[in-house]
N, C-alpha and C positions, 0 to 999 in steps of 0.2 A: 426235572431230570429223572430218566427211570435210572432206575440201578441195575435191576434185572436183565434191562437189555446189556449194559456195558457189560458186563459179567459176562451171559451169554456171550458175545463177541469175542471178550478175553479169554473163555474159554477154546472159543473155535478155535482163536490164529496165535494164542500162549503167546500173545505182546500186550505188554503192560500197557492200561490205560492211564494217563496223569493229563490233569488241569486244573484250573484256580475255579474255587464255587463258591458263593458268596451264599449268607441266608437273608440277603435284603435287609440286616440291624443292623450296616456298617462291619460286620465280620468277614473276615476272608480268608478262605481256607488251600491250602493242595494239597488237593486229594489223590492217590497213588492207587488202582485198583490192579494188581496181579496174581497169576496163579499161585494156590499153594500146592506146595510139592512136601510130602513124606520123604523120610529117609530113604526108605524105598522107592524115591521117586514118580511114587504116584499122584495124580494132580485129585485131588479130592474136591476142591473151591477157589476160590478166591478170599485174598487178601486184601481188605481196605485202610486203606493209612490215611489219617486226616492230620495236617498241621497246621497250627494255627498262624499265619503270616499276616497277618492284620496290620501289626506294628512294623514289619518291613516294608508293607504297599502302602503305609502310610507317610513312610521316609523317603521311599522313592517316587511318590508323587512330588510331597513339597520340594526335593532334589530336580525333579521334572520341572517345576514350576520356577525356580530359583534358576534354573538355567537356561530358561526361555526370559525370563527379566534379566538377566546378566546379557543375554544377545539381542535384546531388543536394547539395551541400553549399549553395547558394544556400537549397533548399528547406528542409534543416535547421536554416537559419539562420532563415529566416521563420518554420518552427514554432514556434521555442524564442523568439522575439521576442513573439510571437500569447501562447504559452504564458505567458512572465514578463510581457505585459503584461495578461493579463485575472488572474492571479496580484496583480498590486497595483493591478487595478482595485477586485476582492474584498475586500483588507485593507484600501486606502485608506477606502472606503466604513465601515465596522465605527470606526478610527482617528478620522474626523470626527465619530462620535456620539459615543464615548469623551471625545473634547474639548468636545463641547458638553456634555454631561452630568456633568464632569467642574466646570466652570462652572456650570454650573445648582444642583447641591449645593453648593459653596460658598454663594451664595447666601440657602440654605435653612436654613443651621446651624443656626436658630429654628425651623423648622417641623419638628417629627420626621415627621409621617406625609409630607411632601414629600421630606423626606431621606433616609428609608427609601423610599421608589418610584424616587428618583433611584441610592442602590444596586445594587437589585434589576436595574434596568435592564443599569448600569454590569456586574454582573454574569453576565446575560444577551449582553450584547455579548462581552466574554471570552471567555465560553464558544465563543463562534461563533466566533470569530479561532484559539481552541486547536482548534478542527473545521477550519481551512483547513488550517492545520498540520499536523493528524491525517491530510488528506485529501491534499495536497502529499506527504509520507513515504511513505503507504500506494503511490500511486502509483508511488514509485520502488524502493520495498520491494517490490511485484507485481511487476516484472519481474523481479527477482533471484530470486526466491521460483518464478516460473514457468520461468527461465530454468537456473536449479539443479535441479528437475526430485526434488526430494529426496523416494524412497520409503524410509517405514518403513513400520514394525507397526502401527495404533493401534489401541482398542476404539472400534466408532460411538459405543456408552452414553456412555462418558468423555468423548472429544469433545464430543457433544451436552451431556452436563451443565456442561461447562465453559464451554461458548456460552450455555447456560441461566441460567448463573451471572451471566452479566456482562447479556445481555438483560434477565431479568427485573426487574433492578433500573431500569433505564432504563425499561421499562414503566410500572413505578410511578411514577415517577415525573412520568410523561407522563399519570397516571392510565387506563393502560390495562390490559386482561387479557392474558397470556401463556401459551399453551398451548402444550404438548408433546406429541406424540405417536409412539412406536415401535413397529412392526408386530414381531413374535415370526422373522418370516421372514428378519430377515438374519443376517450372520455374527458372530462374537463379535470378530472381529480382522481388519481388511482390510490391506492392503498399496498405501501411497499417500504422496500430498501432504498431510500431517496441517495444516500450519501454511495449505495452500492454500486445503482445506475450509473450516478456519477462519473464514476472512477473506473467502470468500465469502461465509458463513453469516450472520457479524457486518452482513457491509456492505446483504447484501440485510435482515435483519431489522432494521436501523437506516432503513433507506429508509423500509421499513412504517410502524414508531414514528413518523417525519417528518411522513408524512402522512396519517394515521389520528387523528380527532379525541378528545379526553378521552371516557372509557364505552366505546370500541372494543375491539375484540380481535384481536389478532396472533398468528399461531398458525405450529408447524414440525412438520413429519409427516414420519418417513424410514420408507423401507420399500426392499426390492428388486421391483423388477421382476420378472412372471412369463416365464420361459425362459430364466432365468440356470442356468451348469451349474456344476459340483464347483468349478471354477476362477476363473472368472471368473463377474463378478457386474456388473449393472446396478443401482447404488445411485442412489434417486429421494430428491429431499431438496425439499419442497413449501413454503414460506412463503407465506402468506396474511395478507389484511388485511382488514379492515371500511372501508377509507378512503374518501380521496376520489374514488379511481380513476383511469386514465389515457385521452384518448379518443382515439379510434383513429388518428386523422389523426396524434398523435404517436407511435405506436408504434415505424414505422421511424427515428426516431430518440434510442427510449429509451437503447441502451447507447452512445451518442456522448459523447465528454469533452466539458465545460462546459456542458450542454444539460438546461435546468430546462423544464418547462412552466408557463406563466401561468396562472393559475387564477381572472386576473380577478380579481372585485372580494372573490374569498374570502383567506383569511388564507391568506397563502405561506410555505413552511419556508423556512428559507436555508441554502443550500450554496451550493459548487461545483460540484458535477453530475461531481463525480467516482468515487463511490461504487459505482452500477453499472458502469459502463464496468474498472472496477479488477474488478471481480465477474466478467463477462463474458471479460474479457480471461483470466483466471485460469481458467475454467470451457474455454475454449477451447483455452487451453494444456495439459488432460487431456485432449482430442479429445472435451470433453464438449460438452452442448447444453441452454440454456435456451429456455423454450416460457411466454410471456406471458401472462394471460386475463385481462381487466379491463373494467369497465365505468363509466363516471362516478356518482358517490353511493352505488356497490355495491361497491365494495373491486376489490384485484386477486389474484390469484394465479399466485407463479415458479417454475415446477417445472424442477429443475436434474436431470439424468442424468447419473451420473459414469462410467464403465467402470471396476471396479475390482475384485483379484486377492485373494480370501479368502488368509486366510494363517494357522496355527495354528501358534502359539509364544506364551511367555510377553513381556510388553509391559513394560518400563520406562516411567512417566508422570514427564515433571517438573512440579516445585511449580510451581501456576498462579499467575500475578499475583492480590493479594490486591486485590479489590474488594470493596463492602459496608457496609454500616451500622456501626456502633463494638460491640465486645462491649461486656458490662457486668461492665465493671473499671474502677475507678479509678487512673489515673494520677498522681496529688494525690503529691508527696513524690520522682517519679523525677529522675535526674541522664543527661541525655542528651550527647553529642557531636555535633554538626550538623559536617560536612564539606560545604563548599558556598563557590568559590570568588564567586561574582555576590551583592553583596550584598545587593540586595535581594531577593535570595530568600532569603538568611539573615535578613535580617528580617521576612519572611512568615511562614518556618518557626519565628523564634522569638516569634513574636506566636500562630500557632497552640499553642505547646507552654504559653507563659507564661499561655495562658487557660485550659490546661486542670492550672494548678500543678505545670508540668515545670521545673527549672531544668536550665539546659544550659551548656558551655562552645563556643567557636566555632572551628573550621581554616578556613583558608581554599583551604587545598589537599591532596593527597595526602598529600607528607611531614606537612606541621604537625598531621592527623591521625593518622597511626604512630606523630611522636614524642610528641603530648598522649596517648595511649592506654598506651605506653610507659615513659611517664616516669610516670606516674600509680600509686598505690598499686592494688592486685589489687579487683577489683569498685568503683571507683570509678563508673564510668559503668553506667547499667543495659543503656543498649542503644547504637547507634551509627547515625546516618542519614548516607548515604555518597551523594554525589553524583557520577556515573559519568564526567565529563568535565571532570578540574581540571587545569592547571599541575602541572610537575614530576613527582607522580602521579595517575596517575588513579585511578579510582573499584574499579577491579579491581586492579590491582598493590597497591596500598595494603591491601585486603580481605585479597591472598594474603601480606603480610607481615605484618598482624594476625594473623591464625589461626597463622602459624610464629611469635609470640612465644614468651621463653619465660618466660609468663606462668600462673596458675593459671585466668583465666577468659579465656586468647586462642580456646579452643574454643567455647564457651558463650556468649560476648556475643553480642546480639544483633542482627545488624547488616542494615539495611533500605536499600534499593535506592533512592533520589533520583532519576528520571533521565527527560530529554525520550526519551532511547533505548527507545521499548517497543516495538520488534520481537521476533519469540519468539526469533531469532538472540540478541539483545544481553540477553534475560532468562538465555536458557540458559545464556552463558557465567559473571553475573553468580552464576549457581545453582553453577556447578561450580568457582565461586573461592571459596565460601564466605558468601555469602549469603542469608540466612534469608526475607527475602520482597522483594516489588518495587513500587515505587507509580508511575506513570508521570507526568511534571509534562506537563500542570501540576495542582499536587498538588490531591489533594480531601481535604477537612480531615476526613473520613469516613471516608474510605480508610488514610490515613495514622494516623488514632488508631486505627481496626478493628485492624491489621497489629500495631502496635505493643501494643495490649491482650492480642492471639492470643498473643504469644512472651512477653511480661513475664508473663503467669499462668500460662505451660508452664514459667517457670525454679523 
């Protein structure tokens, strides 16, 4: 800073100079440069005033700062206000037809085809309330999932067929077609976010099934991209639909949380509208990019681009959640164990087993199942359904002190996974404590005899 010139100027145009001047130690000054005037009026120089304000730009910083974390905390407060209130605008909605329908079958106890359509419904409602659920988790499960950044090994093949595993079924039963497609061009083993892919995969092909009408077909094509080198690779993962389509006015705000399009006087899916946005979010989090093409009455198609690092080594897969239609085995004559503290899900579960001539005994929590397994004669029970989150023990501890009995079938029984927890986190651990398979609640009476069929015909 000259001084000489400020002066000079003050002198020219007799206006006071003032500004804050620091000497670079953390000191901060305002400084005041104007003319002096004698009594007589004459300007002879200039007057420099320095004050020391160091201790006031030191208060109105941390004041600066204290009020940018009060409105970032304001604003996070409003989100999560915004968030848990459209969260039980969702369920409330689903909750008041439950109860009307719930009333409406009593009613009907005379009319079977009126009380079978009031089921079905009843049924259908559920399902949607366990899709909030599904959808609430998954979102907080993506950021951990994105935020953990977790690279292994995996095979695309394996992968894909595991996604194929669980889609295909839901196709069918939405009465649609499922196709697969794998180009010969990529690598046998990438090096990535296995559980990330996943769940992108899942969520955009569930969108499809949404809304894509009965006769349609949903289809999944991966290939690599041409100009990928030795190393690195550009994996393209393409989903398509026959649907309804999306029109264009909505595009920019397809991957936005809570954000459904109306579709008018046609039949609307019901969600949350959180499904892509968990997808996107997750696709971004690999520095990858989704690319939309859609047209209304002609389907859409999401071609996702991952960046990902070929990797040749042998792959460890773990046991997938068992989904699926029931083998053919009969059940008629087993003795099961239900570990499951919430009773009425012991009484779901043994209304499920008791139709299909399972007799069972009941724990209501960790210990009480150790010590009925324990205290029990060697092969009493055939298998064991263990529910992951009980009092005193839980679903895992319990698991690892069954298997250390010292019992002649503590290795061998067969014991099945219960549990609202179906992230691949909380499968894997249940897999490495000794757990035969997994069924995620809320249970499907399909799912749960399938799993159960698979292990009691391998003993």
């Amino acid at each position: 800073m000259d001084i000489s010139e400020i002066c000079d100027n003050v002198l020219k145009t007799l206006v006071p100079d003032e500004r804050e001047v620091s000497t670079g130690k953390g000191k901060v000054f305002f400084m005041r440069v104007a003319p002096y005037r004698t009594t007589e009026n004459k300007i002879l120089g200039c007057v420099i005033t320095l004050v020391d304000i160091t201790t006031q730009k030191q208060g109105l910083v941390q004041l600066q700062s204290t009020e940018e974390k009060l409105s970032i905390s304001q604003q996070i407060s409003a989100a999560k206000s915004d968030y848990l209130s459209r969260i039980a605008h969702e369920i409330r909605t689903p909750m008041g037809a439950l109860s009307a329908l719930s009333k409406q079958a009593r009613s009907e106890l005379d009319n079977t085809e009126g009380l079978s359509s009031d089921l079905d419904k009843i049924s259908e409602t559920v399902d949607y309330m366990a899709s909030i659920v599904t959808d609430i988790s998954e979102a907080a499960q993506s950021e951990r999932v994105a935020s953990d950044s977790v690279q292994e090994p995996f095979p695309l093949r394996a992968l894909v067929d595991t996604v194929s595993s669980i889609i295909k079924y839901r196709a069918e039963e939405a009465g649609l077609v499922f196709e697969t497609s794998l180009a010969d061009n990529f690598a046998p083993i990438y090096m990535g976010n296995k559980t990330a892919i996943q769940q992108i995969l899942i969520n955009l092909l569930n969108n499809s099934i949404k809304y894509t009408p009965k006769g349609g077909v949903v289809s999944l094509k991966a290939y690599e991209e041409a100009g990928s080198n030795k190393k690195k690779a550009s994996l393209c993962l393409v989903i398509a639909d026959t649907g309804m389509g999306i029109d264009k006015d909505f595009l920019p705000n397809l991957f936005k949380p809570f954000t459904r399009e109306s579709k008018g006087d046609k039949e609307e899916a019901t969600s949350m509208g959180l499904g892509l946005s968990i997808a996107y979010n997750l696709v971004q989090s690999m520095d990858g990019d989704v690319f939309v093409e859609s047209e209304p009455g002609k389907g859409s198609v999401f071609t996702v681009r991952l960046p990902m690092e070929r990797y040749d080594a042998a792959v460890h897969v773990s046991p997938p959640v068992h989904t699926g239609a029931p083998q053919a085995y009969s059940l008629k004559g087993c003795h099961a164990l239900v570990a499951e503290d919430n009773a009425l899900n012991r009484t779901i579960l043994g209304a499920m087993l008791a139709n299909e001539g399972i007799t069972y005994d009941e724990a209501i929590n960790g210990e009480e199942a150790v010590n009925a397994f324990q205290n029990a004669p060697a092969n009493t029970y055939d298998c064991i359904l263990m529910d992951m989150r009980m009092p005193k023990l839980d679903g895992i501890r319990a698991t690892l002190l069954i298997r250390a009995a010292d019992k002649p079938d503590a290795s061998t029984i067969p014991i099945i996974g219960v549990s609202a927890n179906g992230f691949a986190d909380d499968i894997k651990q249940a897999y490495l404590a000794g757990i035969n398979s997994y069924v995620p609640k809320p249970i499907d009476r399909d799912d749960l005899l399938s799993a159960m069929s698979t292990l009691l015909k391998g003993k």
